[in-house]
Structures are given as C-alpha cells and as structure tokens.
PDB file as gemmi writes it, atoms N, CA and C in Angstrom:
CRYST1    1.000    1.000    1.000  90.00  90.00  90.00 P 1                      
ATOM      1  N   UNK A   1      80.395 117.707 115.471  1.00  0.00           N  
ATOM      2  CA  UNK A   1      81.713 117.108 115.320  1.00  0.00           C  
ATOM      3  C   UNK A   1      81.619 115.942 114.342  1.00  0.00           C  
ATOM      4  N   UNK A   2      82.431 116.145 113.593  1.00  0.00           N  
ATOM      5  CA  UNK A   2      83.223 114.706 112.381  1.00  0.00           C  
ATOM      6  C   UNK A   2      83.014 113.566 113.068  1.00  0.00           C  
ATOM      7  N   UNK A   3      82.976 112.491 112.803  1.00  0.00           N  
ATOM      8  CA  UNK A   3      83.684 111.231 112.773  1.00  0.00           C  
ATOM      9  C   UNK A   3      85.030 111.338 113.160  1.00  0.00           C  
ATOM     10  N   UNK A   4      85.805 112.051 112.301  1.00  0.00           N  
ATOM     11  CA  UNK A   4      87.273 112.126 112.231  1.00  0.00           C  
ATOM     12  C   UNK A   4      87.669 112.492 113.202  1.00  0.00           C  
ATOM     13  N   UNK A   5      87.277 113.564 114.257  1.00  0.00           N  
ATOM     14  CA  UNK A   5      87.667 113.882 115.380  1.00  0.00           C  
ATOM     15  C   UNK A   5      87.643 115.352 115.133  1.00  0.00           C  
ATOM     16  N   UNK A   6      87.195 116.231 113.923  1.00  0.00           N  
ATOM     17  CA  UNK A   6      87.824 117.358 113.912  1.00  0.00           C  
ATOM     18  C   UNK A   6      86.836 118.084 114.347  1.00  0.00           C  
ATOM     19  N   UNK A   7      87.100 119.386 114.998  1.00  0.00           N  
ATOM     20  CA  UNK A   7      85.620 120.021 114.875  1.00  0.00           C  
ATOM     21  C   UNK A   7      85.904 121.423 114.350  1.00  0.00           C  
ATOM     22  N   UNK A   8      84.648 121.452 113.592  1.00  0.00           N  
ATOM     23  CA  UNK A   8      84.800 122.794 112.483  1.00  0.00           C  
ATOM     24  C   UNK A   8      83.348 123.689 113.078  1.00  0.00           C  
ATOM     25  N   UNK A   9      83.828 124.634 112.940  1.00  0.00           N  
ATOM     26  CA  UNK A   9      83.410 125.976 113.642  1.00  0.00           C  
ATOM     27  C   UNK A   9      83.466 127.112 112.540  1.00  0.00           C  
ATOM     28  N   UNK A  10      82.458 127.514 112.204  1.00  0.00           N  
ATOM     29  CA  UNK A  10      82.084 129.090 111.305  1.00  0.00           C  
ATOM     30  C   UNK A  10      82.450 130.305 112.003  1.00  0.00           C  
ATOM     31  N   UNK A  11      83.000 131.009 111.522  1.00  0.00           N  
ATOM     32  CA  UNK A  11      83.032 132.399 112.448  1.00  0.00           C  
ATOM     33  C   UNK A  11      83.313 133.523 111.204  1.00  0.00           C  
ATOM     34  N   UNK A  12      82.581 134.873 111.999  1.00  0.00           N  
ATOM     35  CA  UNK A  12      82.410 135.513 110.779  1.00  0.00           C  
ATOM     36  C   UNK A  12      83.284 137.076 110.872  1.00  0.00           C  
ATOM     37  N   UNK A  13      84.485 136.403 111.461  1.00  0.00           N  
ATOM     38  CA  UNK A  13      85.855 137.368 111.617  1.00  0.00           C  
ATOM     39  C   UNK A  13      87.326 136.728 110.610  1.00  0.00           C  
ATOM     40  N   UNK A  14      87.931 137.739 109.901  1.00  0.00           N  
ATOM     41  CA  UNK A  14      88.661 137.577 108.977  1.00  0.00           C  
ATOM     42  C   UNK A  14      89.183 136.347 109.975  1.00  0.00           C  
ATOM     43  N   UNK A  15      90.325 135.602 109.657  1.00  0.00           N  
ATOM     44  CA  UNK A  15      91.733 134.612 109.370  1.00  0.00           C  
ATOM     45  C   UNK A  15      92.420 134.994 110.448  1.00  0.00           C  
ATOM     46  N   UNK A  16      92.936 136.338 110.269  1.00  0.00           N  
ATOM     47  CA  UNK A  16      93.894 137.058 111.048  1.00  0.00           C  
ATOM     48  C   UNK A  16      93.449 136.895 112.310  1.00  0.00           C  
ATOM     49  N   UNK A  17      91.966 137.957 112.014  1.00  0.00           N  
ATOM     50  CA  UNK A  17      91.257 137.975 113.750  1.00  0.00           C  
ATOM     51  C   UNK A  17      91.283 137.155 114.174  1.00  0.00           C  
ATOM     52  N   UNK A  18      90.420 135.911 113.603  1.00  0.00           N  
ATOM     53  CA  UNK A  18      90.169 134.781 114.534  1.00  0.00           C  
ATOM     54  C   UNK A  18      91.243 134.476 114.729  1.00  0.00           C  
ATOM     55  N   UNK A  19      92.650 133.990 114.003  1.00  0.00           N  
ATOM     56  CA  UNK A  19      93.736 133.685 114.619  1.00  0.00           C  
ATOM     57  C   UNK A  19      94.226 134.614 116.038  1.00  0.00           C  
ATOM     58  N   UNK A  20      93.950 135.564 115.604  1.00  0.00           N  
ATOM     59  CA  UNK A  20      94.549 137.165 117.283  1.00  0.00           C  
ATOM     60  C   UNK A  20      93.646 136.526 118.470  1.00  0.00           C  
ATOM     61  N   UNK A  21      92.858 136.375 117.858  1.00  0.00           N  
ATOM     62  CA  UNK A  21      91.418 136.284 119.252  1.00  0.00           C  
ATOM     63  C   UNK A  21      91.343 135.021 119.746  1.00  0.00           C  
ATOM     64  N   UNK A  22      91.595 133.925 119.212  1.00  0.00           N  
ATOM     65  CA  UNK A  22      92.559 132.443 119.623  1.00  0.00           C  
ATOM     66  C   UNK A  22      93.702 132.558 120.385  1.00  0.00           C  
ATOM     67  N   UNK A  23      94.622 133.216 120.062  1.00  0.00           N  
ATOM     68  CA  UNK A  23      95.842 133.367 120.591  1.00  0.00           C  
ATOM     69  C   UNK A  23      96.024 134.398 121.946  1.00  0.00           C  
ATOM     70  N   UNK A  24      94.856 134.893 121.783  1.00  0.00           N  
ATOM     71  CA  UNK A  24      94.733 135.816 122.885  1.00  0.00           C  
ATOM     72  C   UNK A  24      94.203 135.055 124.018  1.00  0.00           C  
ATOM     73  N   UNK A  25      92.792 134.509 123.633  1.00  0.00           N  
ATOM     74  CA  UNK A  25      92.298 133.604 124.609  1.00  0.00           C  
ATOM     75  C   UNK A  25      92.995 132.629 125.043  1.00  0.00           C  
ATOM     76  N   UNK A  26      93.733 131.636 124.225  1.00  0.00           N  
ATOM     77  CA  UNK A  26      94.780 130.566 125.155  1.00  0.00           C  
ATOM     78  C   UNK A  26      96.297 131.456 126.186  1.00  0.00           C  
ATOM     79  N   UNK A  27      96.265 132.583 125.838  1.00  0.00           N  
ATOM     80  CA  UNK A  27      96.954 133.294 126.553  1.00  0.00           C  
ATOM     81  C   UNK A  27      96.943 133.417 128.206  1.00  0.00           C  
ATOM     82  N   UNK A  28      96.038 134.232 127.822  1.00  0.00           N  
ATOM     83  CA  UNK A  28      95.057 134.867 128.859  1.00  0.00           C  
ATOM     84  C   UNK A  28      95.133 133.406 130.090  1.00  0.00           C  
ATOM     85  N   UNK A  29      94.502 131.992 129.375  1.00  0.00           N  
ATOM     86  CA  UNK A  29      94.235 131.108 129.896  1.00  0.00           C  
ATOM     87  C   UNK A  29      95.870 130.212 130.830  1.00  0.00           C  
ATOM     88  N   UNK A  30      97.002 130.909 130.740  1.00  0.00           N  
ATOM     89  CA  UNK A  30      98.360 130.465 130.902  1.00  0.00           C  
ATOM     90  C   UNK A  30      98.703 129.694 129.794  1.00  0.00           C  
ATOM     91  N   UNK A  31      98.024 129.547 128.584  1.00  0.00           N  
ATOM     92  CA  UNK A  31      98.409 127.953 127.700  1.00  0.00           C  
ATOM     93  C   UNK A  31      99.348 129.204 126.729  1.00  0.00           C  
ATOM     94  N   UNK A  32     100.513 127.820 126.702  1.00  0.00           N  
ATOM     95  CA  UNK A  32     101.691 128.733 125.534  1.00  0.00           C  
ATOM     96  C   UNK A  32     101.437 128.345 124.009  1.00  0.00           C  
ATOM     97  N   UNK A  33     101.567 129.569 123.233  1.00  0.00           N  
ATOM     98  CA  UNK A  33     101.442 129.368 122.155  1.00  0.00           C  
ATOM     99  C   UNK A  33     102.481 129.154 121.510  1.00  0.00           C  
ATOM    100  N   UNK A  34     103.182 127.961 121.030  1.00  0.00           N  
ATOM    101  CA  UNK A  34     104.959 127.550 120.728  1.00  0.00           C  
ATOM    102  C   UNK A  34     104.823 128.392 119.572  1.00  0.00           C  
ATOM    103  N   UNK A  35     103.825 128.178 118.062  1.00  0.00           N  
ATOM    104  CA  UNK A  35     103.876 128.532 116.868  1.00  0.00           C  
ATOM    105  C   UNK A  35     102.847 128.840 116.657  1.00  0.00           C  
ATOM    106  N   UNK A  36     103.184 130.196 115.360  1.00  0.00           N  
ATOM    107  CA  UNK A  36     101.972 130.654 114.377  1.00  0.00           C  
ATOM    108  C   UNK A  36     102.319 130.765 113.247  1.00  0.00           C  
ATOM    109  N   UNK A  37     101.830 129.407 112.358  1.00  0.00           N  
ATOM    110  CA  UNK A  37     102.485 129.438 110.998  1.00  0.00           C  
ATOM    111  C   UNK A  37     101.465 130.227 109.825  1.00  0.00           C  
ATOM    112  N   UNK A  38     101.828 131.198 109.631  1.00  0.00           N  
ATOM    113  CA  UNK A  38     101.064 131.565 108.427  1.00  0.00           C  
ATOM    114  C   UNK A  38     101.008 131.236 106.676  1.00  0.00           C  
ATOM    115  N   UNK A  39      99.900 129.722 106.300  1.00  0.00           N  
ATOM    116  CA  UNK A  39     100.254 128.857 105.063  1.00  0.00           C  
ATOM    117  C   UNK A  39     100.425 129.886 104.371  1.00  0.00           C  
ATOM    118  N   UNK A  40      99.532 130.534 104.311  1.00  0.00           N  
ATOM    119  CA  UNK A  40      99.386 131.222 102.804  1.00  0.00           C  
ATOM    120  C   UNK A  40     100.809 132.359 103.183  1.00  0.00           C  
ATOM    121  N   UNK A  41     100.869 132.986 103.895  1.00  0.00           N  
ATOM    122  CA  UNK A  41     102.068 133.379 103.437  1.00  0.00           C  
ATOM    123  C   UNK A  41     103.350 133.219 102.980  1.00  0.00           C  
ATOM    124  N   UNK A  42     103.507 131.576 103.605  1.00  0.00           N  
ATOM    125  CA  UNK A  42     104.303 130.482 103.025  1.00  0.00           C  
ATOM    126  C   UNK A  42     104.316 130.062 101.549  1.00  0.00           C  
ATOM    127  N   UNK A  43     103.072 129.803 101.437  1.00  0.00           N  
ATOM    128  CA  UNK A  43     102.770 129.318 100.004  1.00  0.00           C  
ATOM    129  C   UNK A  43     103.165 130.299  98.918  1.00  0.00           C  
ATOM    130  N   UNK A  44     102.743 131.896  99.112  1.00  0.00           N  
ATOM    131  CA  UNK A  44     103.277 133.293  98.471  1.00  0.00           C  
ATOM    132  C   UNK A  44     104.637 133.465  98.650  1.00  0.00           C  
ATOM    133  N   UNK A  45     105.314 133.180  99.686  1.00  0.00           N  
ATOM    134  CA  UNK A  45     106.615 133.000  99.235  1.00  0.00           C  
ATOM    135  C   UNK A  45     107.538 131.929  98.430  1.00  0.00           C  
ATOM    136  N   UNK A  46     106.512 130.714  98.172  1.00  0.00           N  
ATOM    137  CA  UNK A  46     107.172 129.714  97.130  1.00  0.00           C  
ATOM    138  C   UNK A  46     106.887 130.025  95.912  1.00  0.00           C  
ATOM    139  N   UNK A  47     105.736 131.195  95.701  1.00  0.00           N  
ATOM    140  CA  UNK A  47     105.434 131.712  94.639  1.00  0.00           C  
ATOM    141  C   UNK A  47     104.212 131.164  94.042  1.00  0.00           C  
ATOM    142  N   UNK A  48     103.005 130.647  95.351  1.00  0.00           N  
ATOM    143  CA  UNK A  48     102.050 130.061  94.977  1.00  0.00           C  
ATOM    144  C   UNK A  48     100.852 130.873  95.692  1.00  0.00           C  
ATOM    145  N   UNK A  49      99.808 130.078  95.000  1.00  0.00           N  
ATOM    146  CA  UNK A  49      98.929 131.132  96.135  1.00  0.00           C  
ATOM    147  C   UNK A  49      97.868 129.816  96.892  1.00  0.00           C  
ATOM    148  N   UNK A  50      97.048 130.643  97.763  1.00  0.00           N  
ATOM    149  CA  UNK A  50      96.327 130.164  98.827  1.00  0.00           C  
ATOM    150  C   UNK A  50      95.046 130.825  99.688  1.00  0.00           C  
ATOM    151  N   UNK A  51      94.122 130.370 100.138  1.00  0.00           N  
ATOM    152  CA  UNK A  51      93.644 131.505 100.979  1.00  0.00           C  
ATOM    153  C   UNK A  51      93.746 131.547 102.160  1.00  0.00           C  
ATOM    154  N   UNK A  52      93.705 132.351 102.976  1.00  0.00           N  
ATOM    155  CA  UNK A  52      93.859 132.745 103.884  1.00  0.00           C  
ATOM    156  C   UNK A  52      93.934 131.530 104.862  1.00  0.00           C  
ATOM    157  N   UNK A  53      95.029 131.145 105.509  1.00  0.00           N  
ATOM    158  CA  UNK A  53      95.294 129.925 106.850  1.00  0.00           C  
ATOM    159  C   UNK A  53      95.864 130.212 107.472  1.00  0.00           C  
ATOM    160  N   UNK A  54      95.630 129.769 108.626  1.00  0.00           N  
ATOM    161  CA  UNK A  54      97.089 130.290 109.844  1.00  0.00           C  
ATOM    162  C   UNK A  54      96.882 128.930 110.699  1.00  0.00           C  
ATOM    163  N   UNK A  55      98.081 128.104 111.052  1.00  0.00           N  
ATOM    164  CA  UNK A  55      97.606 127.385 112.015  1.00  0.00           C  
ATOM    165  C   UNK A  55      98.603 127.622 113.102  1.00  0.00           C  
ATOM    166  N   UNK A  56      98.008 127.693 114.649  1.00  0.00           N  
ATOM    167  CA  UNK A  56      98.735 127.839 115.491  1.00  0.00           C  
ATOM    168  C   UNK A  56      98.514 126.418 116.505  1.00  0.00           C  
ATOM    169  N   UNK A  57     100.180 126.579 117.247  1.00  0.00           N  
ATOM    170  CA  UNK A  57     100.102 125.015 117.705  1.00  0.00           C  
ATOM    171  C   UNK A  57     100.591 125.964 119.037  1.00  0.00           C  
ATOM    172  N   UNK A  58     100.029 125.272 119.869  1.00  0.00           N  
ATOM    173  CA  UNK A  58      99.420 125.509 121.355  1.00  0.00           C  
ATOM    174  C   UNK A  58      99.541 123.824 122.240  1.00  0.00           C  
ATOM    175  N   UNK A  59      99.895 124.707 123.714  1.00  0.00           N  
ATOM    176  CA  UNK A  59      99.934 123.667 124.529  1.00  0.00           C  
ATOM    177  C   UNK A  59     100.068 124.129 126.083  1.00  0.00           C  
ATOM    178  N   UNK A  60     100.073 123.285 127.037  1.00  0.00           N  
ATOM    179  CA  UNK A  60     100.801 123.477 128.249  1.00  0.00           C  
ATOM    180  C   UNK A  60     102.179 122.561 129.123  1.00  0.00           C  
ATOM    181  N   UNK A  61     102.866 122.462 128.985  1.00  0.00           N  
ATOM    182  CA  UNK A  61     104.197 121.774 129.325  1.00  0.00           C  
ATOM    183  C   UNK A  61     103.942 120.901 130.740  1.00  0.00           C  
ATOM    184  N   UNK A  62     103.535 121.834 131.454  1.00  0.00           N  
ATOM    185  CA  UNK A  62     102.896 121.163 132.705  1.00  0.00           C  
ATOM    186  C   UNK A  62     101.974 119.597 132.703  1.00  0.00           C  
ATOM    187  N   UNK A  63     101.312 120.298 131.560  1.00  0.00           N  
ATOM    188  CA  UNK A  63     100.307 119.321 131.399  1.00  0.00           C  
ATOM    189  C   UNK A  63     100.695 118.057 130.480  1.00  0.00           C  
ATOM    190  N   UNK A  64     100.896 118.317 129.379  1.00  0.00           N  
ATOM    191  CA  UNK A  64     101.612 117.813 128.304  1.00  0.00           C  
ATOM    192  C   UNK A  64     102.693 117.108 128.624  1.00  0.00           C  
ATOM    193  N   UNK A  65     103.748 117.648 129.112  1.00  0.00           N  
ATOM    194  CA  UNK A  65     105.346 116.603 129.774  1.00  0.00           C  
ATOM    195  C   UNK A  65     104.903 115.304 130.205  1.00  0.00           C  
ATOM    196  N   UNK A  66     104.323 115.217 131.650  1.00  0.00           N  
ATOM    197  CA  UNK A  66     104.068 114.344 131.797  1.00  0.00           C  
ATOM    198  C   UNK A  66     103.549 112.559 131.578  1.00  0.00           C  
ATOM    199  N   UNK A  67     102.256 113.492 130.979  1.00  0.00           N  
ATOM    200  CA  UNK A  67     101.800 112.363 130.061  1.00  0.00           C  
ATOM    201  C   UNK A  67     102.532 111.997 128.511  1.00  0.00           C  
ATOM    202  N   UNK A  68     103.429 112.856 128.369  1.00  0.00           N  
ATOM    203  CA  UNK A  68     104.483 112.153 127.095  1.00  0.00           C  
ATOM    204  C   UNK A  68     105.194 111.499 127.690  1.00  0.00           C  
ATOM    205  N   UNK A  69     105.523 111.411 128.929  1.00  0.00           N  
ATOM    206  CA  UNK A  69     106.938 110.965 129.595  1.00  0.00           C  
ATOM    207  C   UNK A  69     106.007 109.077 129.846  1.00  0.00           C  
ATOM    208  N   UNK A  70     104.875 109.140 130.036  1.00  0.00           N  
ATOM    209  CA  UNK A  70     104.371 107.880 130.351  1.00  0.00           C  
ATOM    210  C   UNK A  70     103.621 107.435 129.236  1.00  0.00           C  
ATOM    211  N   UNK A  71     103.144 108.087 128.029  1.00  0.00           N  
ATOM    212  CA  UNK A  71     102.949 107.802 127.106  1.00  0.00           C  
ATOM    213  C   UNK A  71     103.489 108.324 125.503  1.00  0.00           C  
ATOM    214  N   UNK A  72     104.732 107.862 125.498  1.00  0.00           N  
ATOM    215  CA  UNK A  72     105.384 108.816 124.659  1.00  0.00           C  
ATOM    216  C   UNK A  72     104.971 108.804 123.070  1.00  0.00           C  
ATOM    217  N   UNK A  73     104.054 107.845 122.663  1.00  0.00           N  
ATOM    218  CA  UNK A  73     103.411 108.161 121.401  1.00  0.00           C  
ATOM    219  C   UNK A  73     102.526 109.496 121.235  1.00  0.00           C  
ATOM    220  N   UNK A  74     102.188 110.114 122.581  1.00  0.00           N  
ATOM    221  CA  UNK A  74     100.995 111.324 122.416  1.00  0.00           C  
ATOM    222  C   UNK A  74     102.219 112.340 121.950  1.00  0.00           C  
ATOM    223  N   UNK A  75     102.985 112.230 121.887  1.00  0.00           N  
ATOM    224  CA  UNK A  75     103.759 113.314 121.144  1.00  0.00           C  
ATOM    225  C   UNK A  75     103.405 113.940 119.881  1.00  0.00           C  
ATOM    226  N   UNK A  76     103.046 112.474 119.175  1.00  0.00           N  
ATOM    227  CA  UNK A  76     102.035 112.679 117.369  1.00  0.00           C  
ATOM    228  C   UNK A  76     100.885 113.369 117.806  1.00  0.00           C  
ATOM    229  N   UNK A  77     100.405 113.313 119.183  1.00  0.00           N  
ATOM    230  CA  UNK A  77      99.106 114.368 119.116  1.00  0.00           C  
ATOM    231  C   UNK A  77      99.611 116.141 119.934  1.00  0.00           C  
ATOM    232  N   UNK A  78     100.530 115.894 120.742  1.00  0.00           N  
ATOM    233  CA  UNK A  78     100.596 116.840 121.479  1.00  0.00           C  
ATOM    234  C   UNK A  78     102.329 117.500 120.755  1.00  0.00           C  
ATOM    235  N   UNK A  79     102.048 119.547 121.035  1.00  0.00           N  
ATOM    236  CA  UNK A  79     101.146 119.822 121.293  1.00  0.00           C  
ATOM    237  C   UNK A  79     100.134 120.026 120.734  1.00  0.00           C  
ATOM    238  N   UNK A  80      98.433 120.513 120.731  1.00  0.00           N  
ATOM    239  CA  UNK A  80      97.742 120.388 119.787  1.00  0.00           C  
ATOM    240  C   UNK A  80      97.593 121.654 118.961  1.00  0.00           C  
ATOM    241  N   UNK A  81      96.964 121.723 117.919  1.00  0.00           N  
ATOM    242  CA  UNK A  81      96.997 122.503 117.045  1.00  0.00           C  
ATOM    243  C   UNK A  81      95.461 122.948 116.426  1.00  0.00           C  
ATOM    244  N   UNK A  82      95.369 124.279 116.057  1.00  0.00           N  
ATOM    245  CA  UNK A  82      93.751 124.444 115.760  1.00  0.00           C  
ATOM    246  C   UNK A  82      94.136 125.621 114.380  1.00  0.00           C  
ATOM    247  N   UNK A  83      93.291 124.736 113.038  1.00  0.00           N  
ATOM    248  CA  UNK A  83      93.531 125.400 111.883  1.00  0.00           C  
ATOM    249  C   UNK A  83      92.518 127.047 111.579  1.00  0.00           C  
ATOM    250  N   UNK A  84      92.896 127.793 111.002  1.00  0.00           N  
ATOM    251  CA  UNK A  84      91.829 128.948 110.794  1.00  0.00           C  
ATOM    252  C   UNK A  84      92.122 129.041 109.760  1.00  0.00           C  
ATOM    253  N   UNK A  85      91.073 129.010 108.924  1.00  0.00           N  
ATOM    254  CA  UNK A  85      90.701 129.280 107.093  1.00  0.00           C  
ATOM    255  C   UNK A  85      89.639 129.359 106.699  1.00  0.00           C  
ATOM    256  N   UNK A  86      89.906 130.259 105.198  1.00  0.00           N  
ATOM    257  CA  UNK A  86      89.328 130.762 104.622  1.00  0.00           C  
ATOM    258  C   UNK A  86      88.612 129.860 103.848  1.00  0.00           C  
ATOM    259  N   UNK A  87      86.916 129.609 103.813  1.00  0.00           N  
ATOM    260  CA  UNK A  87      86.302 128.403 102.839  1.00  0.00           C  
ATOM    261  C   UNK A  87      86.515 129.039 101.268  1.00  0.00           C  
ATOM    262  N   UNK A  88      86.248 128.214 100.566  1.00  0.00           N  
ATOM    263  CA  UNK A  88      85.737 128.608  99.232  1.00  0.00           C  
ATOM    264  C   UNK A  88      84.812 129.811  99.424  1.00  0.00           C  
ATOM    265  N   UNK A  89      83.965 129.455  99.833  1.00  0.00           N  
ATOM    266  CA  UNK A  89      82.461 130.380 100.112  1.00  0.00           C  
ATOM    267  C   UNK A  89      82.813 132.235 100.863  1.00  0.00           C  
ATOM    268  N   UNK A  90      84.142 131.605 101.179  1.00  0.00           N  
ATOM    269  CA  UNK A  90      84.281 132.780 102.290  1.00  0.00           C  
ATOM    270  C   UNK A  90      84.285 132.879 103.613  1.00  0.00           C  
TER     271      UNK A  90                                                      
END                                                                             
C-alpha cells in the first residue's frame, strides 16, 4: 500500500472481467453496487480515446447511513469506489 491510501493490485484478467468478478463478489457479499461507470467508453463517446477503465462505486446503506448521519463529511469518502485499468504495460 501507497502512502496515499490507495492500494494497487495486478491481476491478469481483462478490465471487463475483473470489473464482473468485483461486482459479483460485493454482490454475493449483500454490498450494493449504486454505479458502473465505464471511462473509456465515455471518453469514445466524446470522441477520445482511453484504455480500458471501469470504476464501480459500491457500498452498504446500513452501514454507511449512519455514520454519515453523525459524521456527515464521510460522504466525500463514502460510498467507496475501486478503479480497474488497463497499465501502459498491459
């Protein structure tokens, strides 16, 4: 893990997959998945290009409500979000 807080993880399944197989697993787990934004397909529709990103933003309401209701700045963190992309390298 970063400094920054982020943690970056290699995996050697396309964008898509790992995005399916993320979304499957927080499923499975009761956690709702609000959004799945796909950049690059975004970016191809402004008429730009990109590689391969998807970020999906995930949470649990149960969990999450609360502690916004008593700390309502965690809103800027919650819910949280986990990026999948394509490196330079591949």
């Amino acid at each position: 893990m970063k400094a920054n807080g982020i943690i970056d993880l290699a995996c050697t399944h396309s964008v898509a997959e790992t995005a399916d197989r993320l979304e499957t697993v927080l499923k499975a787990k009761g956690i709702k998945v609000f959004s799945r934004i796909d950049q690059a397909a975004e970016a191809k529709a402004a008429g730009l290009t990109m590689r391969p990103m998807v970020l999906l933003i995930f949470g649990d309401p149960k969990a999450g409500t609360p502690l916004m209701n008593r700390y309502p700045s965690l809103a800027m963190d919650l819910p949280l979000k986990a990026l999948v992309w394509e490196s330079a390298d591949g």
